[in-house]
matplotlib code that plots the C-alpha trace (Angstrom):
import matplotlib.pyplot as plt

x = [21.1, 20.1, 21.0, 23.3, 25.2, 24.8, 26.4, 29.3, 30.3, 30.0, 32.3, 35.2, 35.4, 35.8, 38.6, 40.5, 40.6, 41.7, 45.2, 44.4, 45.0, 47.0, 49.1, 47.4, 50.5, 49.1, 51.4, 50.8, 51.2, 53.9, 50.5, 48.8, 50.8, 51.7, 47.4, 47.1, 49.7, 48.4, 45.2, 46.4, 49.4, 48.7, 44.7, 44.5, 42.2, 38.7, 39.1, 40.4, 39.2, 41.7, 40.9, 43.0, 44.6, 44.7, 45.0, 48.4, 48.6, 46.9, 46.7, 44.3, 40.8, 39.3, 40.0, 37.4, 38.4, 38.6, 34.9, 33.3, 30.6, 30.8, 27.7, 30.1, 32.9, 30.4, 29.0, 33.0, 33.4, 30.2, 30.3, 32.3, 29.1, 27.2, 29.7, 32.7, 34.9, 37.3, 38.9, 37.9, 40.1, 38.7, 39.0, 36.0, 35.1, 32.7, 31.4, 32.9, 31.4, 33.9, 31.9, 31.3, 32.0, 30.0, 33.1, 32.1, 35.4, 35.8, 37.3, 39.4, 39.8, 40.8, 39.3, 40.1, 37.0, 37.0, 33.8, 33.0, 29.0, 27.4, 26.9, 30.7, 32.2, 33.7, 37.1, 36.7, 36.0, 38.9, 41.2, 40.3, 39.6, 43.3, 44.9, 43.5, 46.0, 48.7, 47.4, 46.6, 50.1, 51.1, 48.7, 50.5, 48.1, 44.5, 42.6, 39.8, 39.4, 36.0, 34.1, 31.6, 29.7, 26.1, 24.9, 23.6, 27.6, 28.8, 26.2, 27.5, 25.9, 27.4, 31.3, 30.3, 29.2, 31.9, 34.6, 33.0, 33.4, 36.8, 36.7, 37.7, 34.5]
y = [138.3, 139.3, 136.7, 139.1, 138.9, 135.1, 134.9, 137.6, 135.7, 132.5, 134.0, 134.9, 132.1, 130.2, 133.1, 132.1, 128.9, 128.7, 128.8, 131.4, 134.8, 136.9, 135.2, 132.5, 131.6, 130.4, 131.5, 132.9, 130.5, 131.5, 131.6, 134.0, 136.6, 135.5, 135.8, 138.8, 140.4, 138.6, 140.4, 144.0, 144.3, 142.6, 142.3, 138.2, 137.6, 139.4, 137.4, 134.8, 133.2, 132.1, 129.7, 128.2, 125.0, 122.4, 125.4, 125.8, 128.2, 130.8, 129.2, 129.8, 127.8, 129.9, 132.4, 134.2, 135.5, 139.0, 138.7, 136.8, 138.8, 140.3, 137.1, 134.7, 135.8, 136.1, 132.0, 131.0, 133.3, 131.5, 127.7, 125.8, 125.9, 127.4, 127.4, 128.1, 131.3, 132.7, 135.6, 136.8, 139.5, 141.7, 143.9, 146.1, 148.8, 151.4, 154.9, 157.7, 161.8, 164.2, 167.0, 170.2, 167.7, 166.3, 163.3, 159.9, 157.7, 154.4, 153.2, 150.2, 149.3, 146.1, 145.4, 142.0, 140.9, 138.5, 136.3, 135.1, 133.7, 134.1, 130.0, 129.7, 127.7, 130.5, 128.7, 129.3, 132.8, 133.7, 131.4, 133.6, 136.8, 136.5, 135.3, 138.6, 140.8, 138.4, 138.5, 141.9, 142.4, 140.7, 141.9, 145.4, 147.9, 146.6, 149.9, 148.9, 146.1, 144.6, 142.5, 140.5, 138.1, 138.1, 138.5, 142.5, 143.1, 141.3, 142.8, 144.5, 147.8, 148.0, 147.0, 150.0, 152.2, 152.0, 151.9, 155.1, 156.8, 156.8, 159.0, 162.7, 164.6]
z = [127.6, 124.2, 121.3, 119.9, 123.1, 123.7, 120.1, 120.8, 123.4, 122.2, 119.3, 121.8, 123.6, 119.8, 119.2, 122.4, 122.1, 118.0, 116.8, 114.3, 116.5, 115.1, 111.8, 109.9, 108.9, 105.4, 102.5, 99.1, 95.8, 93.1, 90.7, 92.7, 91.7, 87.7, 87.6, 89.3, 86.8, 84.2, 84.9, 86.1, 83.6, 80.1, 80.7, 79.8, 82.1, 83.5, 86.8, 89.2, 92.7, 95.4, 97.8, 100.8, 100.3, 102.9, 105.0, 104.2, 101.0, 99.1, 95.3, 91.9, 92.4, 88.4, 86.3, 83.4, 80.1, 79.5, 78.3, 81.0, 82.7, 86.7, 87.1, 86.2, 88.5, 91.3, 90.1, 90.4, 93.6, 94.8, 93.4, 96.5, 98.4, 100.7, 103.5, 101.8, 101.4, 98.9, 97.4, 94.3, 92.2, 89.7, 86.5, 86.6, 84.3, 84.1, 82.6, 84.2, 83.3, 85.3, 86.5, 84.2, 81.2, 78.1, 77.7, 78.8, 79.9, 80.4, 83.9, 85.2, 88.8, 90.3, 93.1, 95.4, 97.5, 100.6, 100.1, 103.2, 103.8, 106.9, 106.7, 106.6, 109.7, 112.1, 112.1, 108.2, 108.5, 110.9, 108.2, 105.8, 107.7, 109.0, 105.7, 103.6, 105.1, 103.6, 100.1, 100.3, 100.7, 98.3, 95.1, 94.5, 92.4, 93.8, 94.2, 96.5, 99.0, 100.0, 102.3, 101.5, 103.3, 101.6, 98.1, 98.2, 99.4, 96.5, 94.1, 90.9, 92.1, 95.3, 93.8, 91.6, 94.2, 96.3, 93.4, 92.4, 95.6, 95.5, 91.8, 91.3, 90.5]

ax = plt.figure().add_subplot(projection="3d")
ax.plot(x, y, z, "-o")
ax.set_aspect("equal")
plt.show()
């Protein structure tokens, strides 16, 4: 067998044997949601992380001022380890030229990204993998929703790039 295979199955046998198929069952804080409108509607914040709490609830690990830079949110998204996940939401804004145009405009998308490192434990992963649906859910008005699991996913360029795919030309 080839080590991809050896590790595929050594994944599914993990899968059946966790309680986490299916519903996490992990719930959502009340302060979840006050950030995220905090953020979307009256634009306090730039940012916030989530994390899982004693792997019972979503709740609010950091938040950035609206002048805190995309480096610090990925160095909050980032700072409970190498191992560890968590969700990170974002207000992130860019140039924008319509086609056939000389006007520059200036763009705002929130985007919610699921941080979870290839040296995360897999029960960690599947926590967090199954949970994201749930807070998803729940954060009404996010306009893009990524993965990331290494630092080139996470990169300012590629949030850009795929945020930008989804403008009228």
């Amino acid at each position: 067998k080839t080590t991809k295979l050896i590790l595929l199955d050594s994944l599914l046998q993990e899968i059946k044997h966790s309680p986490l198929i299916m519903s996490s069952g992990v719930a959502i804080a009340d302060d979840c949601k006050n950030v995220f409108e905090e953020i979307k509607k009256n634009k306090t914040h730039r940012y916030c992380v989530f994390f899982i709490k004693d792997e019972k609830f979503i709740t609010v690990e950091k938040m950035g001022g609206r002048d805190a830079s995309y480096d610090d949110f990925l160095a909050d998204l980032q700072s409970g380890g190498e191992g560890e996940c968590r969700y990170g939401l974002y207000d992130f804004e860019y140039e924008h030229q319509c086609q056939g145009t000389t006007e520059v405009s200036k763009k705002q998308k929130l985007f919610l990204m699921s941080w979870c490192p290839d040296s995360a434990k897999i029960k960690k992963k599947m926590l967090y993998a199954s949970s994201f649906e749930t807070l998803k859910k729940s954060l009404v008005g996010v306009h893009k929703f990524i993965q990331a699991t290494d630092a080139s996913e996470a990169s300012a360029s590629e949030v850009e790039k795929q945020l930008r795919s989804t403008d009228r030309v």
